[in-house]
C-alpha positions in Angstrom: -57.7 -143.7 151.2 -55.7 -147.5 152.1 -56.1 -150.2 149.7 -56.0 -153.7 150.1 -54.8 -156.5 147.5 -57.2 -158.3 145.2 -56.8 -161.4 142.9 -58.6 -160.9 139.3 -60.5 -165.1 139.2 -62.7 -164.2 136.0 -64.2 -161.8 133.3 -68.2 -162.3 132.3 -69.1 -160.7 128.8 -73.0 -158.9 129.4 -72.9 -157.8 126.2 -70.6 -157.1 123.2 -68.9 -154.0 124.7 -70.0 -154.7 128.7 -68.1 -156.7 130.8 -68.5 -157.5 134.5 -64.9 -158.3 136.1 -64.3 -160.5 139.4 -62.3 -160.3 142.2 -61.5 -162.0 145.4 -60.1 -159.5 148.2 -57.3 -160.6 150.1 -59.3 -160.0 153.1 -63.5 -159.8 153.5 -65.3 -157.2 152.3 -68.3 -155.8 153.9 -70.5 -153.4 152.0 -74.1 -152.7 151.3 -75.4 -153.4 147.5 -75.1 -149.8 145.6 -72.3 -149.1 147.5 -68.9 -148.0 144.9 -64.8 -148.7 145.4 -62.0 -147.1 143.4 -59.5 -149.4 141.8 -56.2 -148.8 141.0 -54.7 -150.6 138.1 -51.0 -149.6 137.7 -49.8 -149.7 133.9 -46.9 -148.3 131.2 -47.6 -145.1 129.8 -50.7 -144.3 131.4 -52.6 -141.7 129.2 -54.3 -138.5 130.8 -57.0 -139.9 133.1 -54.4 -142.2 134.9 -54.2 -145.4 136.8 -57.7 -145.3 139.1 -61.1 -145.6 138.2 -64.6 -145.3 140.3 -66.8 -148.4 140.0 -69.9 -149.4 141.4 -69.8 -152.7 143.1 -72.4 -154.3 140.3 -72.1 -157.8 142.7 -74.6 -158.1 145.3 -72.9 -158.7 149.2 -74.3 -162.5 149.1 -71.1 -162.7 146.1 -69.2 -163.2 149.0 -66.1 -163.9 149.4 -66.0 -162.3 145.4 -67.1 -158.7 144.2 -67.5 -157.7 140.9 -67.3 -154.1 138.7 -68.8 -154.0 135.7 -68.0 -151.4 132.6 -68.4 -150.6 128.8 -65.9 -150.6 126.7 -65.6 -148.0 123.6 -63.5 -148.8 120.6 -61.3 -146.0 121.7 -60.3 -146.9 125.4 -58.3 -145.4 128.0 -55.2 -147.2 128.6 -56.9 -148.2 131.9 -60.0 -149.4 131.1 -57.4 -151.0 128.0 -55.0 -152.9 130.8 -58.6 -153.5 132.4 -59.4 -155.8 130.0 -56.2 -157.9 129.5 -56.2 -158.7 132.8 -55.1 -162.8 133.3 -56.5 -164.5 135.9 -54.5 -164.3 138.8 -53.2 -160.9 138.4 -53.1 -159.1 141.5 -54.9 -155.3 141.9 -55.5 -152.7 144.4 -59.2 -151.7 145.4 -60.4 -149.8 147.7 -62.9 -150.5 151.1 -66.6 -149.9 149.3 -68.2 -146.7 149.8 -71.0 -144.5 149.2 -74.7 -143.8 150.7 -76.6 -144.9 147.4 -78.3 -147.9 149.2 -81.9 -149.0 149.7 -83.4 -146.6 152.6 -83.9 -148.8 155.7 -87.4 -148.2 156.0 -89.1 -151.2 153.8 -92.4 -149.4 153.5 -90.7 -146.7 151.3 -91.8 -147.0 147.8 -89.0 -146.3 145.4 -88.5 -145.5 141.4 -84.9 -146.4 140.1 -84.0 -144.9 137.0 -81.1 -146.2 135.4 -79.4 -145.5 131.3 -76.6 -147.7 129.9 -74.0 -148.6 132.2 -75.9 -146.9 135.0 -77.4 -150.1 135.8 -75.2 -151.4 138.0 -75.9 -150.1 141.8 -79.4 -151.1 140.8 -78.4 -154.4 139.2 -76.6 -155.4 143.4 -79.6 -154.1 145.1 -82.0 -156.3 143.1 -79.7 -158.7 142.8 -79.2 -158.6 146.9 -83.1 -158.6 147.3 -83.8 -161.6 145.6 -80.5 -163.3 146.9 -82.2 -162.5 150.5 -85.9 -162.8 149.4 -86.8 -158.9 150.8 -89.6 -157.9 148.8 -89.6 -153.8 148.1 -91.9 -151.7 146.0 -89.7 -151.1 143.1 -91.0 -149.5 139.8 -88.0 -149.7 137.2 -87.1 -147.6 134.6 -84.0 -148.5 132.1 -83.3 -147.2 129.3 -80.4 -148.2 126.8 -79.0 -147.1 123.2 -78.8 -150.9 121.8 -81.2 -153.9 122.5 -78.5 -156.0 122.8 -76.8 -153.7 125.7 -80.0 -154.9 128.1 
């Protein structure tokens, strides 16, 4: 798998422990909303689980020329997700092309049922967000479910 440079612009807090992180690839990306990358954030001392993560993309394509992750954060963090959040605006990373088949079928007739807990929001977070964006109307019913109020 080839990566390509991105340049961290900005951090948005969802919630106490979520955060959504923002990047602009050094080239355009295409990619379909639900679709995921893999980002690789070297660092000192990296503990166990190492220096790359998968994310889904939780931006939408119309972000352009920017895409987005999004992730909780545990008290107890890896020493990625760790260097993750110190990132300074600027700061260059390597990410991956977007991948993955988890995308809205093409057929808009198709009724569909998203369920989605914690964190699991996100692929469905760039679909709807895409579908409003591009004012498609689909047949969603949605069903979330979180351990906090506040993590909605």
């Amino acid at each position: 798998m080839s990566f390509m440079k991105a340049k961290f612009v900005r951090r948005h807090h969802e919630a106490s422990n979520i955060i959504s992180f923002w990047f602009e690839p050094e080239k355009p990306v295409g990619y379909i909303a639900g679709q995921y990358t893999e980002l690789n954030l070297p660092h000192k001392n990296p503990d166990e689980r190492g220096t790359k993560r998968w994310f889904t993309l939780s931006s939408s394509p119309t972000d352009a020329p920017l895409i987005s992750i999004t992730t909780k954060f545990s008290k107890q963090s890896s020493t990625f997700k760790a260097t993750l959040k110190k990132l300074k605006p600027g700061q260059i990373v390597d990410i991956a092309e977007p991948m993955g088949d988890f995308v809205l079928p093409k057929d808009t007739r198709i009724p569909l049922v998203f369920v989605a807990g914690g964190i699991g929001i996100t692929p469905f977070h760039s679909i709807i967000k895409y579908l409003r964006d591009t004012k498609q109307s689909r047949d969603i019913a949605f069903i979330y479910n979180v351990s906090n109020e506040h993590e909605i």
